[in-house]
C-alpha positions in Angstrom: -81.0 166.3 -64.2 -81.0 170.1 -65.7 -81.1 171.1 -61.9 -77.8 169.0 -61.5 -76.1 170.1 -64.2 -76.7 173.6 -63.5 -75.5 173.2 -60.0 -72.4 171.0 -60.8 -71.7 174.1 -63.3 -72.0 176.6 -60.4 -69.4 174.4 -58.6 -67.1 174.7 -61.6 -67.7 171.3 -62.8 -69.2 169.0 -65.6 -72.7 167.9 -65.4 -71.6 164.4 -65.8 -70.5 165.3 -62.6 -73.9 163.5 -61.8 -73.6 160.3 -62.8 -70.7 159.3 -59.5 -74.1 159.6 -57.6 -75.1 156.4 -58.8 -72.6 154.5 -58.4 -73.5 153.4 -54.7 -77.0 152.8 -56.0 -75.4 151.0 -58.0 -73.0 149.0 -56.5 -76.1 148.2 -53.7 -78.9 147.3 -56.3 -76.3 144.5 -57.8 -75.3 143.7 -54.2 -78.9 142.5 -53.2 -79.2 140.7 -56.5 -76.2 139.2 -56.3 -76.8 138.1 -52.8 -80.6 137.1 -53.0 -81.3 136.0 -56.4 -78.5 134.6 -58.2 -78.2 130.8 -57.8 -74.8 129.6 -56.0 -72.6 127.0 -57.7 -74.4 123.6 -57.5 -73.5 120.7 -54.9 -70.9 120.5 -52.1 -68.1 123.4 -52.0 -65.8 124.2 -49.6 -68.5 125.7 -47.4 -70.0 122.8 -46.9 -73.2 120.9 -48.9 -75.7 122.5 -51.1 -78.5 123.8 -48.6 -80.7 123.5 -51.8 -80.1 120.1 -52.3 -83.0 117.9 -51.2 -81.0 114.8 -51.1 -82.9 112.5 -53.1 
């Protein structure tokens, strides 16, 4: 981070500078929780039935 800050300095800017970097790490990280973990809404939408539901 000191290594950052110092260069963001050298560019003439602040060495929160830094912190846009994350923001795609970010934005991805949530992304594949969003997508792979998190539980959809429960029964039929309008994307058809609940491919979780077992049916009995």
């Amino acid at each position: 981070l000191a290594i950052g800050a110092r260069r963001c300095h050298d560019r003439g800017r602040s060495g929160w500078f830094q912190l846009i970097m994350l923001i795609p790490l970010i934005g991805w990280i949530w992304l594949l929780v969003e997508i792979g973990f998190l539980r959809g809404t429960e029964g039929p939408n309008r994307f058809g039935p609940d491919p979780l539901h077992t049916g009995y």
